[in-house]
N, C-alpha and C positions, 0 to 999 in steps of 0.2 A: 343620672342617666348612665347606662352599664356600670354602673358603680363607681363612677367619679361626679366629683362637684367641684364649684367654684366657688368659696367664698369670701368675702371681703372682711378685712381684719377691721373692727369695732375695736377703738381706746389702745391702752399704751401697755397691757401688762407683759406683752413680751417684747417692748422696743427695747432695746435697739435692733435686736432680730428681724421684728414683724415692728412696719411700723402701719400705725393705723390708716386706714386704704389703702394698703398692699392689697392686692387678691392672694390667693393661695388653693392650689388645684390638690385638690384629695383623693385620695384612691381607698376604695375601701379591700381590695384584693391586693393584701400583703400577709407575709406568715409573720405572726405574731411571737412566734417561734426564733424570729431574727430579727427582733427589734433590738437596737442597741442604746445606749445612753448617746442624748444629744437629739435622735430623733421627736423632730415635731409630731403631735398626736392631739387629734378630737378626740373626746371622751363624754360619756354622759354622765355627768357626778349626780349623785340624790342630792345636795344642797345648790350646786350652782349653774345646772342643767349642763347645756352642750356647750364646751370648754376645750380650747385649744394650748395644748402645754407643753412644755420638753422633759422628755424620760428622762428623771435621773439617776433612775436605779432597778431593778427585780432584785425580790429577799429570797433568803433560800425558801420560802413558804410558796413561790409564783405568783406573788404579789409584788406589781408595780408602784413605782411611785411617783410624784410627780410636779414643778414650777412652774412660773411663769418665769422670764426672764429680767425683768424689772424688780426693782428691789421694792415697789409699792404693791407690788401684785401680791396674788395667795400664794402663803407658802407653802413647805412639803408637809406640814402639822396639819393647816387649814384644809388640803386639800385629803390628806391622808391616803390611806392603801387604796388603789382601784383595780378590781377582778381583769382578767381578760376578757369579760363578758361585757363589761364598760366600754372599753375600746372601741373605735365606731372607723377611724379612716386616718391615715396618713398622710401626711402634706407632701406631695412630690417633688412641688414648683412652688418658688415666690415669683409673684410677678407685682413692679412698680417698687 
């Protein structure tokens, strides 16, 4: 709805950040252009669909990268480079 959503955090791969049933309010109107490392991000992966993860990097290429925060989650290999076209909404709010 106007380009935000609410959605409720499923399993542990980024606790202790997000823990599971948190909700988390997304804005899909942010520039992409000034994301930094550390921010939360939904993204569409082609292997693990829509994935919520913290930026840990942009290569001199414009390719992002990206964890979970738990050390059982996927890592930065598993998840690999994701376009800016992947990109889908930033977390603005935790709530719970």
């Amino acid at each position: 709805m106007f380009g935000f959503s609410l959605n409720k955090v499923v399993g542990n791969s980024m606790f202790p950040r997000l823990k599971s049933g948190n909700f988390v309010l997304l804005s899909e109107h942010f520039d992409k252009q000034a994301l930094k490392v550390g921010d939360i991000i939904k993204l569409l992966h082609p292997r693990y669909g829509y994935i919520v993860k913290t930026l840990v990097g942009i290569d001199h290429t414009g390719r992002y990268w990206f964890k979970g925060e738990n050390r059982d989650s996927v890592g930065i290999d598993e998840i690999g480079p994701i376009k800016a076209s992947q990109i889908k909404s930033k977390v603005i709010l935790v709530v719970g």
